[in-house]
SEMARKOL-256371 format. One record per residue (C-alpha): x, y, z; residue in three letters; residue number from 1. Coordinates in Angstrom, 2 decimals, padded with zeros to 5 digits, always signed. Example, Ala and Ser with C-alpha at 12.3 -4.5 7.8 and 13.67 -1.06 7.14 Angstrom:
2
       c1       c2       c3  resn  resi
  +012.30  -004.50  +007.80   ALA     1
  +013.67  -001.06  +007.14   SER     2
This chain:
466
       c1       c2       c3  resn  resi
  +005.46  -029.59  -001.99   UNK     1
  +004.87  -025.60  -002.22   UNK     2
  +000.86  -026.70  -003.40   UNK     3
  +000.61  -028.56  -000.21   UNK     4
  +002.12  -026.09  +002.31   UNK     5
  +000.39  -023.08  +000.50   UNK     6
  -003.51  -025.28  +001.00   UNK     7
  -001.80  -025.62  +005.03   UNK     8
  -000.85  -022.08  +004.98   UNK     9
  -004.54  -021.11  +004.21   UNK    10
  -005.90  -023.85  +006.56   UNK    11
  -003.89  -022.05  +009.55   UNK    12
  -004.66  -018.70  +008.66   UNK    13
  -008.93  -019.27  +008.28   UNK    14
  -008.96  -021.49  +011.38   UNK    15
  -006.01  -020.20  +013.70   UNK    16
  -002.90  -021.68  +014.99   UNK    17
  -004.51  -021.97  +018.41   UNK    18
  -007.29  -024.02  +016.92   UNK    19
  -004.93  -026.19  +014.93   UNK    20
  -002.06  -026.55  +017.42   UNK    21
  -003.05  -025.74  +020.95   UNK    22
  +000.05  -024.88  +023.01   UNK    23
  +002.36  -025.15  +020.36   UNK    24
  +000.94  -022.04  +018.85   UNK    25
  +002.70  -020.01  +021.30   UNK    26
  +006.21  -021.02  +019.21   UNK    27
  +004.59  -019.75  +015.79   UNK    28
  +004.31  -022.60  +013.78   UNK    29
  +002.41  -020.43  +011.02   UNK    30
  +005.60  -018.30  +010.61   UNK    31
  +007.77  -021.42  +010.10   UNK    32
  +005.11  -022.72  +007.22   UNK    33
  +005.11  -019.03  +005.96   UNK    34
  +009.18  -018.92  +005.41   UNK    35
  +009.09  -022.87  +003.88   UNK    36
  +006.52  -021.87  +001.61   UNK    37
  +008.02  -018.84  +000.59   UNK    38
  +011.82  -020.96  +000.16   UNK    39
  +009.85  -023.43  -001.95   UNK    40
  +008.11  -020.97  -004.23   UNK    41
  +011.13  -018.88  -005.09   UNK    42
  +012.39  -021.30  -008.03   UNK    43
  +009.03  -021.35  -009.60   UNK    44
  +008.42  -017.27  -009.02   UNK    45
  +011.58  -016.80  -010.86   UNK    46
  +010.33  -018.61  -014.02   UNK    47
  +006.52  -017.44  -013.71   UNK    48
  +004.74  -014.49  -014.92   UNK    49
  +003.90  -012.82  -011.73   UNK    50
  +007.20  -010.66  -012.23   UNK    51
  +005.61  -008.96  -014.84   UNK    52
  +001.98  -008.98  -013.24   UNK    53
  +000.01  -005.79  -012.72   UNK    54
  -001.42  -007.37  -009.34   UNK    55
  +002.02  -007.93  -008.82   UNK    56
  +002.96  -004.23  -008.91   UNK    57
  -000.59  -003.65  -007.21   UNK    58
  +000.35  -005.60  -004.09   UNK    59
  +004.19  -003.93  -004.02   UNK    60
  +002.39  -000.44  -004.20   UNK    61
  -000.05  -001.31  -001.58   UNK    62
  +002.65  -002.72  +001.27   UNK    63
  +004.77  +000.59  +000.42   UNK    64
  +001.35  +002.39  +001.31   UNK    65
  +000.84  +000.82  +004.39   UNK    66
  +004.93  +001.32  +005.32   UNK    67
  +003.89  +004.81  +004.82   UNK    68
  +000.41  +004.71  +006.59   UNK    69
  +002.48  +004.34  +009.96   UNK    70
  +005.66  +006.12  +009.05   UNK    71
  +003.90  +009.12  +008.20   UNK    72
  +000.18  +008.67  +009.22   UNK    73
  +001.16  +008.02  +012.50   UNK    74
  +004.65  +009.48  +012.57   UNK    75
  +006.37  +005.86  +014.03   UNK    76
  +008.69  +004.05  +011.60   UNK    77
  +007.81  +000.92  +014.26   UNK    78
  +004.45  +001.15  +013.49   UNK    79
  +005.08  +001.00  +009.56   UNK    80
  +007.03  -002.01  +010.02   UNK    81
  +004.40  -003.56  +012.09   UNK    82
  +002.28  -002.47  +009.44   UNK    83
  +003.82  -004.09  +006.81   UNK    84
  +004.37  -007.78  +008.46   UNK    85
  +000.67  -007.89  +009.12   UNK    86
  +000.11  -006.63  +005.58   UNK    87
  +001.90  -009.58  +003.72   UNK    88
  +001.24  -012.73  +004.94   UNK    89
  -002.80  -011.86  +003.36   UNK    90
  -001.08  -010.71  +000.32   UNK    91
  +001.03  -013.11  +000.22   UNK    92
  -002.15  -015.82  -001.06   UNK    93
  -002.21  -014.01  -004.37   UNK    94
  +001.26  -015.53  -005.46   UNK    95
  +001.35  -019.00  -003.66   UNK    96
  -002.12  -019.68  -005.70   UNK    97
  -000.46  -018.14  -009.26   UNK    98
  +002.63  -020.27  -008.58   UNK    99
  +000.91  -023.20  -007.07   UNK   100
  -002.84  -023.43  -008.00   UNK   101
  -002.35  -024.22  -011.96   UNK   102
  -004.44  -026.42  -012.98   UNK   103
  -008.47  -026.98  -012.35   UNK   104
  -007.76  -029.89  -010.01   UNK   105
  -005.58  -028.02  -007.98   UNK   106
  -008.50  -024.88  -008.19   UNK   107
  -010.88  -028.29  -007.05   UNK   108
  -008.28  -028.76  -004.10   UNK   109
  -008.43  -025.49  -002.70   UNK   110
  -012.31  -024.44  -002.85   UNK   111
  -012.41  -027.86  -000.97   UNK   112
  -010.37  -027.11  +001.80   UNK   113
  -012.05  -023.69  +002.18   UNK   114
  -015.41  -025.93  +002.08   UNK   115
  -014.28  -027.71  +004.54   UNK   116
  -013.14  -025.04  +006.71   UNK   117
  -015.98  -023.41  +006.78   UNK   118
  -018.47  -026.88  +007.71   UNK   119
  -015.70  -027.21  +010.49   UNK   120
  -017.17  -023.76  +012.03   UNK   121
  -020.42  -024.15  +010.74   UNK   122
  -020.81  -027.39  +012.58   UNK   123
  -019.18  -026.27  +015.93   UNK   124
  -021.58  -023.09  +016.56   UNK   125
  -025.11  -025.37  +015.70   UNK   126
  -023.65  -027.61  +017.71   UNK   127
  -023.22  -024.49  +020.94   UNK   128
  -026.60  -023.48  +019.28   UNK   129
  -028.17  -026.38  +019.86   UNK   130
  -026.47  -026.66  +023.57   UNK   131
  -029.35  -024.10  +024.74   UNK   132
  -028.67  -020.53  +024.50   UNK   133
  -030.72  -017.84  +026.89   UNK   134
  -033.99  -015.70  +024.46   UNK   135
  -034.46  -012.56  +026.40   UNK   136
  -031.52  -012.17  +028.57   UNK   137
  -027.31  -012.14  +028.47   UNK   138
  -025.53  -014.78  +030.68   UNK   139
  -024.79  -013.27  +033.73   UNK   140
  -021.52  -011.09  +034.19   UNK   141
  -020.74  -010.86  +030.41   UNK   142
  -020.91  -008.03  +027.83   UNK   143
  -022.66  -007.45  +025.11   UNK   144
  -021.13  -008.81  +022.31   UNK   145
  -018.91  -011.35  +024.45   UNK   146
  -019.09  -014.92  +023.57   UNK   147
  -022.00  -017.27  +024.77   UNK   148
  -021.43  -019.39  +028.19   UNK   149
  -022.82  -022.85  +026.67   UNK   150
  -022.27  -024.70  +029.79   UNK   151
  -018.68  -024.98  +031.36   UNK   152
  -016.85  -023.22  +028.72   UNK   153
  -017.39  -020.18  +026.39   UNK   154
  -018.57  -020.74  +022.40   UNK   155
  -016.38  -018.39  +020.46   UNK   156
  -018.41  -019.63  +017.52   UNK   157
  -021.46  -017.46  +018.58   UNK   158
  -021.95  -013.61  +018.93   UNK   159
  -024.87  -011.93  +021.01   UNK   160
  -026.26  -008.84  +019.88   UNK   161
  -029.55  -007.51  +020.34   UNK   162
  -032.73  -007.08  +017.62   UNK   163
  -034.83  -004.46  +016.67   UNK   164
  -037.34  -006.55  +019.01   UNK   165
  -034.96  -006.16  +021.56   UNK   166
  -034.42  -009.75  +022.37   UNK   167
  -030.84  -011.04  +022.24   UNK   168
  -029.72  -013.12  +018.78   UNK   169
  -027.04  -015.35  +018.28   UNK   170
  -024.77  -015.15  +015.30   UNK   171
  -022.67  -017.33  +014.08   UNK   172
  -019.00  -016.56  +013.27   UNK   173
  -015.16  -017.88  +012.82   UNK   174
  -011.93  -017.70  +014.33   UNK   175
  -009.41  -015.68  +013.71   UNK   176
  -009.63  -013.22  +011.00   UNK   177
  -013.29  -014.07  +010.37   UNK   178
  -014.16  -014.50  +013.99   UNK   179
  -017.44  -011.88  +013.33   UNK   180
  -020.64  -013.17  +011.72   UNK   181
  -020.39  -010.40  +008.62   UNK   182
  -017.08  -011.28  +007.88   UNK   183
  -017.72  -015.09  +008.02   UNK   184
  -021.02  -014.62  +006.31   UNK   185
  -018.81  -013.28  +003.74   UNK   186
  -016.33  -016.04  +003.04   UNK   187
  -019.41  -018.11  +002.70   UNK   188
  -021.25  -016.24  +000.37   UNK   189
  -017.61  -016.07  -001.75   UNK   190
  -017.39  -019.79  -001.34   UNK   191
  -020.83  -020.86  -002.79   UNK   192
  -020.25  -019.92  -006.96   UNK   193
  -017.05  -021.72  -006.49   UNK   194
  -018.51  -024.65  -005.37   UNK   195
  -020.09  -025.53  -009.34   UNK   196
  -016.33  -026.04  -010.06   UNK   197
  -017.46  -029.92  -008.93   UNK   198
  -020.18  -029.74  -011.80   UNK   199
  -020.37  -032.59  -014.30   UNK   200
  -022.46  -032.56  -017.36   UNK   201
  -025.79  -034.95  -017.23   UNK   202
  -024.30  -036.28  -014.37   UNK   203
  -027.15  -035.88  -011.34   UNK   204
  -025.51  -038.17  -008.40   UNK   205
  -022.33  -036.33  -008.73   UNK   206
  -023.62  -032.85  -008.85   UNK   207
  -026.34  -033.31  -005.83   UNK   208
  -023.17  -034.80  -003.71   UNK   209
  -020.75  -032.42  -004.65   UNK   210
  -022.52  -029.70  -005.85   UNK   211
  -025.92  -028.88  -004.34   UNK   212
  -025.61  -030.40  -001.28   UNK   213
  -022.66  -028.48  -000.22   UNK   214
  -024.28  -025.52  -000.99   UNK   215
  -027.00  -026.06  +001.12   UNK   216
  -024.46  -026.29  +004.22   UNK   217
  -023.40  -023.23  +003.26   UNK   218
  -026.58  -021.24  +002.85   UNK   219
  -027.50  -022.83  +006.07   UNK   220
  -024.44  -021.70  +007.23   UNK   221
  -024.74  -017.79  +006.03   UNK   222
  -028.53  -017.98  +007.67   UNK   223
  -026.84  -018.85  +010.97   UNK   224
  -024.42  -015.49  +010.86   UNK   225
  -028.25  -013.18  +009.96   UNK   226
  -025.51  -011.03  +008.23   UNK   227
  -027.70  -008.73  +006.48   UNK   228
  -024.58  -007.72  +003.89   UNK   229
  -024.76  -011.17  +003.14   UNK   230
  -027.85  -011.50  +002.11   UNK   231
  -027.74  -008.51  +000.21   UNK   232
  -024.82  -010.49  -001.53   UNK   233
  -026.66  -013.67  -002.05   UNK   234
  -029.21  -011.37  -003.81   UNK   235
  -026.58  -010.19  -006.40   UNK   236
  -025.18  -013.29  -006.99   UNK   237
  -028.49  -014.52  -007.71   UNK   238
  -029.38  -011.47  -009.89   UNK   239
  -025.65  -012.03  -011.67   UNK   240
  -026.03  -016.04  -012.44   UNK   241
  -030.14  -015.87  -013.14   UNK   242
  -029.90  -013.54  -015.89   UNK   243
  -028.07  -014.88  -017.86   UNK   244
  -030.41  -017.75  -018.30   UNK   245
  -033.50  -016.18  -017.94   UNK   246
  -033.00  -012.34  -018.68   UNK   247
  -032.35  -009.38  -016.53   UNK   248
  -035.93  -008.50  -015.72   UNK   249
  -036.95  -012.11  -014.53   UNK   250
  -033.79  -012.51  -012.56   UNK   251
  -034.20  -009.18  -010.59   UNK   252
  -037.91  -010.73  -010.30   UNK   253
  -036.69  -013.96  -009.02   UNK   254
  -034.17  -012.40  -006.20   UNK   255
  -036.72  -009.87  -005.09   UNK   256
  -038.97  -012.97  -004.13   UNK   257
  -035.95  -014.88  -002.63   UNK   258
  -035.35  -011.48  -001.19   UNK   259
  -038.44  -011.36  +000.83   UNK   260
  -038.48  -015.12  +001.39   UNK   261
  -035.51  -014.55  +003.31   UNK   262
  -036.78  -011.80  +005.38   UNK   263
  -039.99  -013.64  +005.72   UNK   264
  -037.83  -016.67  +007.05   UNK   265
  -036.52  -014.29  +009.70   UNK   266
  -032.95  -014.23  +008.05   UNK   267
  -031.62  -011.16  +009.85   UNK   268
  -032.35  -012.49  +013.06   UNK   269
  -034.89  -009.53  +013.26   UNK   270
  -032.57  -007.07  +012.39   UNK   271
  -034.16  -004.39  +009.83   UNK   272
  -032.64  -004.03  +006.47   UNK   273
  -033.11  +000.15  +005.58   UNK   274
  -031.53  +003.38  +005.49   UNK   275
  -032.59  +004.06  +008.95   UNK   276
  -031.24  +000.99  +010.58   UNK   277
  -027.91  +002.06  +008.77   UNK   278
  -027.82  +005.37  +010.30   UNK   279
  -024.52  +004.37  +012.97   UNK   280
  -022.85  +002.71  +009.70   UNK   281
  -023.37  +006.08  +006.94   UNK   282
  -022.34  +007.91  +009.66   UNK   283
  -018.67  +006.38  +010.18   UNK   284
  -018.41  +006.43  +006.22   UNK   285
  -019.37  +010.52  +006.68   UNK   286
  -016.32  +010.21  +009.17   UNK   287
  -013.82  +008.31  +006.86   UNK   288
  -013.99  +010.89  +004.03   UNK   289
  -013.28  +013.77  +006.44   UNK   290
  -010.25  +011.81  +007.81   UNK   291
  -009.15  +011.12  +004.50   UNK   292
  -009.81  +015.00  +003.57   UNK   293
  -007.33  +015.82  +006.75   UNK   294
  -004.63  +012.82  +005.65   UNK   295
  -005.24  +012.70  +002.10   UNK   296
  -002.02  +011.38  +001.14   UNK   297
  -000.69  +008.16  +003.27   UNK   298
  -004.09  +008.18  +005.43   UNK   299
  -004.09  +007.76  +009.18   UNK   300
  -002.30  +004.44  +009.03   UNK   301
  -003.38  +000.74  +008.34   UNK   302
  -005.76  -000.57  +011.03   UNK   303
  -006.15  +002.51  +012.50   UNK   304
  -009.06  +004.11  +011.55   UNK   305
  -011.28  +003.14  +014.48   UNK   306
  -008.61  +005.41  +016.63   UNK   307
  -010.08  +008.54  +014.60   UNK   308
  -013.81  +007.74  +015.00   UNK   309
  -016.32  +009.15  +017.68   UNK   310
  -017.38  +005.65  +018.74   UNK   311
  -014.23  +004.16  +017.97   UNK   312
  -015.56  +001.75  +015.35   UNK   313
  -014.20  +001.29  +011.86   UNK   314
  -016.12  +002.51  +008.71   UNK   315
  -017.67  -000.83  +007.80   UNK   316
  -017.04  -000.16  +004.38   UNK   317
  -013.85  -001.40  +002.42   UNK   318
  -013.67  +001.69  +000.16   UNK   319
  -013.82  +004.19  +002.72   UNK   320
  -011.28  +002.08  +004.65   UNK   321
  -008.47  +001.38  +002.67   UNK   322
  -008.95  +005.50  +001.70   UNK   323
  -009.07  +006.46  +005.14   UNK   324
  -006.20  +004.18  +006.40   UNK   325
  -003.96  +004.37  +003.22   UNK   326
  -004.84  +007.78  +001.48   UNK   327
  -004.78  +007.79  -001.99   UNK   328
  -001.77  +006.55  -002.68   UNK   329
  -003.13  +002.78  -001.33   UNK   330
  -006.34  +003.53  -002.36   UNK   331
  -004.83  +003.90  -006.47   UNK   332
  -002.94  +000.78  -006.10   UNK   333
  -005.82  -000.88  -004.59   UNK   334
  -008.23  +000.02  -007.57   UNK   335
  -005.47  -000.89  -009.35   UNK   336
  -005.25  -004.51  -008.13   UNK   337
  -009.33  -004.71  -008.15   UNK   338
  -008.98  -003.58  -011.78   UNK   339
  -006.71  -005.80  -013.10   UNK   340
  -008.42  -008.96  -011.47   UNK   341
  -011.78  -007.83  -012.24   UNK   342
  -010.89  -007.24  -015.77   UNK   343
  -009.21  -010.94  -016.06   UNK   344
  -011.86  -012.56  -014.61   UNK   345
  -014.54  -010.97  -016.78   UNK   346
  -012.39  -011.60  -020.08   UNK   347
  -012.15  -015.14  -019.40   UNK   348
  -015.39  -015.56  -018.39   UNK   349
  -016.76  -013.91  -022.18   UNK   350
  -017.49  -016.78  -025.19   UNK   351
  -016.31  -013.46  -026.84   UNK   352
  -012.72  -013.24  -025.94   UNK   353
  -012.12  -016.71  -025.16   UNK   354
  -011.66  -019.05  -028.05   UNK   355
  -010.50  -022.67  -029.16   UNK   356
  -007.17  -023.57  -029.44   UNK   357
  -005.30  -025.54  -031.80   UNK   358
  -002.70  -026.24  -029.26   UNK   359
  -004.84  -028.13  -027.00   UNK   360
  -003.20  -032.10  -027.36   UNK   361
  -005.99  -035.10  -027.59   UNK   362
  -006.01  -037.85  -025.91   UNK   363
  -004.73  -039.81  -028.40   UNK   364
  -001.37  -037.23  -028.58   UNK   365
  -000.38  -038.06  -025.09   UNK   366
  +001.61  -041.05  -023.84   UNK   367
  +000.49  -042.57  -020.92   UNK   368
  +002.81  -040.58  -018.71   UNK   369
  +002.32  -037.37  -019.63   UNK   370
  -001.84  -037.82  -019.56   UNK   371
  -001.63  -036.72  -015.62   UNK   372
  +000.22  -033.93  -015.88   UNK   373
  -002.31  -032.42  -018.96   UNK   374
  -005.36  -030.87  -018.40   UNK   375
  -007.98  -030.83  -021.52   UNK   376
  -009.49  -027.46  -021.16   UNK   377
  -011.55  -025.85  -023.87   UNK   378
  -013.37  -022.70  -024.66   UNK   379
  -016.75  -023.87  -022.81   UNK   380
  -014.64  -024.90  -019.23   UNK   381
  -012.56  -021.95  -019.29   UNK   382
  -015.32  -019.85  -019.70   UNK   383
  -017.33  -021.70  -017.03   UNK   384
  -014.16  -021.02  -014.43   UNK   385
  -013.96  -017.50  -015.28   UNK   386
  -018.06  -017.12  -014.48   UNK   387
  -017.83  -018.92  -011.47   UNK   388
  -015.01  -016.13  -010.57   UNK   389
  -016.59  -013.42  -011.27   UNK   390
  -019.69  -014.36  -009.14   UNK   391
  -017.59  -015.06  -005.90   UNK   392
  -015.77  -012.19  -006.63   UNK   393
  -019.00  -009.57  -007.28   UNK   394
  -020.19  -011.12  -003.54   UNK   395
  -017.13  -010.12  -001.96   UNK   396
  -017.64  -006.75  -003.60   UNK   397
  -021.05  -006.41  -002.26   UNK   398
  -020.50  -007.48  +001.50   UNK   399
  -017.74  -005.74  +001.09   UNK   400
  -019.58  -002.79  +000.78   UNK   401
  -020.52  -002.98  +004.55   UNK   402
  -017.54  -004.41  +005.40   UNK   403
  -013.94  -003.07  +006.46   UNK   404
  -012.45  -005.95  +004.85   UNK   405
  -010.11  -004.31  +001.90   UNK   406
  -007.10  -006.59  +002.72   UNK   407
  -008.14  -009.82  +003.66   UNK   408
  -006.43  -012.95  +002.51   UNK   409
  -009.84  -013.91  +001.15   UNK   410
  -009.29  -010.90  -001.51   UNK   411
  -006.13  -011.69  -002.97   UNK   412
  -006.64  -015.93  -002.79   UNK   413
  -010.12  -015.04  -005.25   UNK   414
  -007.51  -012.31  -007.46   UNK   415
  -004.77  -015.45  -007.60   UNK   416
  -007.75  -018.10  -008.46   UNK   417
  -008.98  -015.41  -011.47   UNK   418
  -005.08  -014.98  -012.40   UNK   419
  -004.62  -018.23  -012.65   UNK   420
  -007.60  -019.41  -014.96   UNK   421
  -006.36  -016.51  -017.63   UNK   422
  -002.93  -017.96  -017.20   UNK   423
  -004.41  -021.16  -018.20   UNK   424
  -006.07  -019.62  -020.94   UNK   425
  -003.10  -018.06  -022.12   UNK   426
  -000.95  -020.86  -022.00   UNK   427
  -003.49  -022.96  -024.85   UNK   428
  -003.57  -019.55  -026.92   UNK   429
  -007.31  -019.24  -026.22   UNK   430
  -007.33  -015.12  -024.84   UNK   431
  -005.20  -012.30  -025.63   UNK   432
  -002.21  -011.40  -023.63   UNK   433
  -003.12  -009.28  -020.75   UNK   434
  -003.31  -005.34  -020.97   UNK   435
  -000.41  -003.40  -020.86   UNK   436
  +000.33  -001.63  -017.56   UNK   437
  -000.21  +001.59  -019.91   UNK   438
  -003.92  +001.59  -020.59   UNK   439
  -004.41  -000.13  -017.23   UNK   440
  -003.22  +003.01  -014.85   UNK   441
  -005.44  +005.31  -016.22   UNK   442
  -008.40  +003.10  -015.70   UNK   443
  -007.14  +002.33  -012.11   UNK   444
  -007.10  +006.03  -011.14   UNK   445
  -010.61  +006.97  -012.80   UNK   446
  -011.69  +003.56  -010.78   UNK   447
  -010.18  +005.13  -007.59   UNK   448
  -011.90  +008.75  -008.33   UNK   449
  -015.40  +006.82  -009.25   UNK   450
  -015.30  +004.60  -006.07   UNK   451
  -014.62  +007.80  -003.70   UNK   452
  -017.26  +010.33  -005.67   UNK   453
  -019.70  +007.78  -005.38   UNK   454
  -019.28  +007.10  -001.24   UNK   455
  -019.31  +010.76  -001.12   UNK   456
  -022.36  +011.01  -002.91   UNK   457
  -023.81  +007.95  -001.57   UNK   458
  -023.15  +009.64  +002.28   UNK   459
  -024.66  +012.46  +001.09   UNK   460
  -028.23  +011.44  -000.26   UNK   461
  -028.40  +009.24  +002.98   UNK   462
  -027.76  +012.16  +005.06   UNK   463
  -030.73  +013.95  +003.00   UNK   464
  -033.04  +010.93  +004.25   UNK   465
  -032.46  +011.22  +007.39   UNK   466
């Protein structure tokens, strides 16, 4: 029951209430599935090991940091509260897929539905695409950036912005919380590595149904959104899983071709990819590190940094905005809960730190009945989960990087997926228990002081080039 209302849970929050239940969003359905799958978790959280979870303590830390964000950053105890309730329910992913998602089928289950979700949107805005959309010129009496008039109605699956060439493109994007093309481009570029969790050994029907041709929606997909982060994501990803096989040199060969393929292929919808083109974006990260220089401690309160730019715009960079917004408080406790998930996902992904277990039954150990309820992991799977983790997690990083998307739900459901695979792990005595909260502080601050000195110095240099 609390597996099937947390995959519902995620299925209203990526595609909306509105989208899901029309009218009957105005009586807040979502908040009724949020309290029943919180009831239904609570036996199982009690018994789990999220109550002694660093992530845990990470997400506690940050939703005290953005309490304090509008207590103090914006001296209104309302707007901390307000804060806060818009904080959890995206936190609040992390622990329904520890308690929920624990096994690989479940893990299969939920990068389904997020497949699905995305085709859903990918399919509606070709569709609008395809409807006829004006080259040169804006519908008339709409805005720049407003939605496209495809006939009668309004696509709010498409963006218009204008080129370098200075002809209008259209981009495609989501509802909701992803409802702009960088943000959706995102999600699909995080979606892609997960997709291999459908791979079967010498088994070519299977893997071009479930495996490759997916994937090819989806790079379709993050074409249609000519998100240049994404792209730039794609490119690590493919650096990340190519070298591996072939070596670091060929692979950063390999993705510098598929980088100017892309480009070639008009990708970016025209838009350049260089320093110069990026001058708007370094200078609202030049603008985030003064504000948090002037509210160093709390910040200047969650989802309020684009109040405290020139132009009104948010940094576009998830460092600089959960700095800015939280101060350094949420910024530790958010390096603290990258950390920790980074550092689980990369253990379990090593052949070095993973290894066979004697506890693992066989077949022929298991009674009929208890067959379902058994996965057979060993070393090799476990190790091929935690890869496929750390890829979608290293391109949420990068688009991330041109992004102000620090607390997304997308964030903590990829930490809860990469929790969950070690808790497998751990379980069949195959990894060692996780790091003690001890040596994992210190490494969360110096992660906190390395991610600010290198904006700064980042800002700086492109400053210097321009």
């Amino acid at each position: 029951m609390g597996f099937v209302l947390s995959i519902f849970y995620f299925v209203t929050y990526y595609l909306t209430p509105a989208y899901l239940f029309g009218s009957l969003a105005d009586a807040h359905i979502e908040v009724i599935v949020v309290v029943l799958v919180f009831l239904v978790s609570l036996p199982g959280l009690m018994k789990s090991f999220l109550l002694k979870n660093t992530q845990v303590l990470a997400l506690m830390g940050l939703a005290v940091a953005v309490f304090m964000s509008g207590l103090i950053g914006r001296h209104w105890a309302g707007g901390g509260v307000k804060a806060f309730f818009s904080f959890i329910p995206n936190a609040m992913a992390y622990v329904l897929v520890c308690l929920h998602c624990t096994s690989k089928k479940r893990m299969q289950v939920l990068v389904l539905m997020l497949f699905l979700v995305c085709v859903n949107i990918i399919a509606h805005g070709y569709n609008d695409l395809r409807q006829g959309v004006p080259a040169n010129a804006p519908p008339p009496g709409m805005a720049l950036g407003g939605p496209v008039e495809v006939g009668a109605t309004a696509s709010p699956y498409l963006l218009r912005q204008m080129n370098n060439e200075e002809h209008w493109t259209y981009r495609l994007q989501g509802l909701g919380e992803i409802n702009d093309p960088n943000d959706f481009g995102q999600l699909l570029v995080c979606i892609i590595p997960l997709m291999f969790i459908f791979w079967r050994t010498r088994n070519f029907l299977t893997n071009i149904l479930f495996v490759f041709l997916p994937v090819s929606v989806l790079l379709f997909g993050v074409f249609l959104t000519h998100s240049r982060g994404a792209l730039v994501a794609l490119t690590a990803l493919a650096i990340l899983a190519a070298r591996r096989r072939i070596g670091t040199v060929p692979a950063l060969v390999l993705a510098g071709i598929m980088f100017a393929g892309a480009l070639a292929f008009n990708f970016t919808g025209g838009r350049d990819i260089s320093a110069s083109a990026g001058e708007d974006r370094t200078a609202l990260w030049g603008e985030g590190i003064a504000l948090l220089k002037s509210h160093p401690l709390f910040g200047v309160g969650f989802g309020d940094l684009w109040e405290f730019t020139e132009s009104y715009l948010t940094a576009h960079n998830s460092v600089i905005v959960c700095a800015a917004e939280l101060g350094v408080f949420g910024l530790f406790f958010w390096s603290l809960y990258l950390f920790s998930t980074m550092r689980d996902a990369i253990a379990v992904a090593s052949p070095q730190q993973v290894s066979e277990s004697d506890q693992i039954p066989t077949e022929d150990d298991l009674d009929q009945r208890a067959r379902w309820r058994i996965e057979l992991l060993d070393k090799e799977e476990i190790n091929r989960l935690g890869r496929l983790l750390v890829l979608s997690l290293t391109g949420f990083l990068v688009a991330g990087w041109f992004l102000s998307r620090a607390f997304v739900m997308t964030l903590f459901l990829l930490g809860g997926m990469a929790e969950a695979v070690y808790e497998m792990a751990v379980k069949r005595g195959m990894i060692a228990p996780r790091m003690k909260l001890a040596r994992v502080l210190p490494y969360s601050g110096g992660l906190a002081i390395c991610l600010i000195l290198m904006m700064y110095i980042m800002v700086r240099a492109l400053n210097l080039m321009h």
